[in-house]
C-alpha positions as CSV (number, residue, x, y, z in Angstrom):
1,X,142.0,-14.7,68.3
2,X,141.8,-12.2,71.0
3,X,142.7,-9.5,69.0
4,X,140.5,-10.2,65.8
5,X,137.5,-9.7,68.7
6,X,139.2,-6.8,70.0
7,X,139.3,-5.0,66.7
8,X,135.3,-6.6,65.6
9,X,134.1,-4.9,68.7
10,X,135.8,-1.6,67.5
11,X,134.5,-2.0,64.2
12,X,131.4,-2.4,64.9
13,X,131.4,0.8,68.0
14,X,132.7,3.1,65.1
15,X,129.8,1.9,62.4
16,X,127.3,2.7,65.1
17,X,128.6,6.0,65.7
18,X,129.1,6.3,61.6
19,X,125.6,4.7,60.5
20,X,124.3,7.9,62.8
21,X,126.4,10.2,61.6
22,X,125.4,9.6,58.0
23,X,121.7,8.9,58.8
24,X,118.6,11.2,58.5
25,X,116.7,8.9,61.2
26,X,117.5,11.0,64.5
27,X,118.0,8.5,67.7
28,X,115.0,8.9,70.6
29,X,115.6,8.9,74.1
30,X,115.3,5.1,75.7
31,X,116.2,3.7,79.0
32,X,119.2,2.2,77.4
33,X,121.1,5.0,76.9
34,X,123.2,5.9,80.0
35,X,124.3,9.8,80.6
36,X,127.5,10.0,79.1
37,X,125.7,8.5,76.1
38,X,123.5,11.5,76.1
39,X,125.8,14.1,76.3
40,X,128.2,12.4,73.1
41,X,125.0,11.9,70.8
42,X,124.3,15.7,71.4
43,X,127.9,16.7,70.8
44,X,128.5,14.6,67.7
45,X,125.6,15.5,66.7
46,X,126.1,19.4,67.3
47,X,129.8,19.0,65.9
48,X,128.2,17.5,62.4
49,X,125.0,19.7,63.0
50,X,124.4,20.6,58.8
51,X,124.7,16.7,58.1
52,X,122.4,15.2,56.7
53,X,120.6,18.0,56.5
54,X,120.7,22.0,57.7
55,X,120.2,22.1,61.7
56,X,120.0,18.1,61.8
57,X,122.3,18.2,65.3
58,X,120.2,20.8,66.8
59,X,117.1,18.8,66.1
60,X,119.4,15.4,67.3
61,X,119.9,17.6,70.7
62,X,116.2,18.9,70.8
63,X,115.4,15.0,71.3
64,X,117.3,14.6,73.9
65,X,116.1,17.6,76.0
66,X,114.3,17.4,79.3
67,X,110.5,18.6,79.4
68,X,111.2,21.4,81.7
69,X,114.2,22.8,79.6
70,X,112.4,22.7,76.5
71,X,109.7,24.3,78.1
72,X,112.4,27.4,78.2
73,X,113.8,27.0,75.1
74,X,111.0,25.9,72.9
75,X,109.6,25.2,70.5
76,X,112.3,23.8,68.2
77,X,112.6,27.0,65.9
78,X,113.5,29.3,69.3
79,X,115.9,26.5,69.9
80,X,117.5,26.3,66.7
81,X,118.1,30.4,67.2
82,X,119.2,30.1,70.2
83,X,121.9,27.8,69.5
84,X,122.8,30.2,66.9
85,X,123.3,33.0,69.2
86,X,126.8,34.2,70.5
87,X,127.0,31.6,73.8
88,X,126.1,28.6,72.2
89,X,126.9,29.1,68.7
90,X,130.5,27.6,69.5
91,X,129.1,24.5,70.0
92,X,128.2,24.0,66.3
93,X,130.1,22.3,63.5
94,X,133.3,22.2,66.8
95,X,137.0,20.4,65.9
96,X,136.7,18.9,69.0
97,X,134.9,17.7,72.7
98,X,135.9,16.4,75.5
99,X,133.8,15.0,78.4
100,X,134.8,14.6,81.7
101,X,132.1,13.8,84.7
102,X,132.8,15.8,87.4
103,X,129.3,14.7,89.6
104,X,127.3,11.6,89.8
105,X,124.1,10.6,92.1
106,X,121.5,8.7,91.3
107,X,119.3,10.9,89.3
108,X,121.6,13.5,88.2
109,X,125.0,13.7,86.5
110,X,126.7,17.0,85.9
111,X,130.0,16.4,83.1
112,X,132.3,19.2,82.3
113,X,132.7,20.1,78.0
114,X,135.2,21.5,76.6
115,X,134.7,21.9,72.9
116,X,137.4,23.2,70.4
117,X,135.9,25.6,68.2
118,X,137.0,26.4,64.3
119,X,138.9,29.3,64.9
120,X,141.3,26.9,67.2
121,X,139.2,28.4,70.9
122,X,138.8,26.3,73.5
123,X,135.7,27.2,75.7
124,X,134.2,25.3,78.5
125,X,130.4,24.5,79.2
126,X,129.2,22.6,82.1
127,X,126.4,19.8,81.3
128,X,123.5,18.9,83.2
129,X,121.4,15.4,82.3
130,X,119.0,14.3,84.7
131,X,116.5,10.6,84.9
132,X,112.7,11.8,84.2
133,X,111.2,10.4,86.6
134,X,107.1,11.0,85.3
135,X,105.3,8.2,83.7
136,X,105.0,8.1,79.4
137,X,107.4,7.2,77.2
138,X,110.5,9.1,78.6
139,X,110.3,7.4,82.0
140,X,113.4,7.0,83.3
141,X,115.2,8.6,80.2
142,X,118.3,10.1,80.9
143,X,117.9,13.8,79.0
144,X,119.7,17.5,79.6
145,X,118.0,19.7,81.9
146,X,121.1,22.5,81.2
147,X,123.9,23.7,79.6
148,X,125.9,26.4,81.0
149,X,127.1,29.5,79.1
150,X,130.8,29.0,78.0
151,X,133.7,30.5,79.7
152,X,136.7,30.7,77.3
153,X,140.1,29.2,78.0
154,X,141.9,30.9,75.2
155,X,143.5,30.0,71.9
156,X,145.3,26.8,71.1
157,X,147.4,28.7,68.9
């Protein structure tokens, strides 16, 4: 009986995760979502970014965007060319991510990426998301205040 739960509980996780993947609604920031949750809707949604439509993970990540960092990379048309430039352009349509938290307090978490581009690179971003702490409807949203340029670790060739 155990593991008929077991796999329902995985079933269900991956038809989350696939429902989003194959829907055109785009998820808002909420209190609910914790930080690592933040960071893996941005990167599934960077690694599937044409799906359902063109640029539909950049506008995913645009959502999920602190105030003050879209302040510097807005509005979502300078966004959408800047994650087309050389630095971030990796990040799009990627093989692969992995997340790893490398710092934690209570209104800040910083997680390391490392994405495995097309061309078989690996290339490693550091990820900033921080709680907004002003009143509306992002209060106490976690969201990303920055994302480092990458610094290549070379072929997996």
């Amino acid at each position: 009986m155990k593991i008929v739960v077991g796999y329902f509980y995985i079933l269900i996780f991956f038809s989350l995760f696939s429902f989003y993947e194959t829907s055109a609604e785009l998820l808002k920031p909420n209190n609910e979502f914790k930080p690592f949750d933040v960071v893996k809707i941005q990167l599934s949604a960077l690694k599937n970014n044409n799906k359902p439509y063109k640029n539909a993970g950049i506008e995913q990540t645009w959502e999920f965007a602190h105030p003050s960092n879209k302040r510097f990379t807005g509005p979502l048309s300078r966004f959408i060319k800047l994650l087309n430039e050389e630095g971030y352009k990796i990040l799009l349509n990627h093989t692969e991510h992995k997340i790893i938290e490398i710092f934690k307090s209570e209104k800040k978490f910083i997680y390391e990426v490392t994405i495995l581009d097309r061309e078989k690179n690996f290339f490693k971003y550091n990820w900033q998301i921080e709680k907004f702490l002003n009143k509306g409807s992002l209060n106490n949203c976690w969201l990303t205040t920055s994302v480092s340029l990458p610094v290549s670790l070379g072929s997996s060739i």
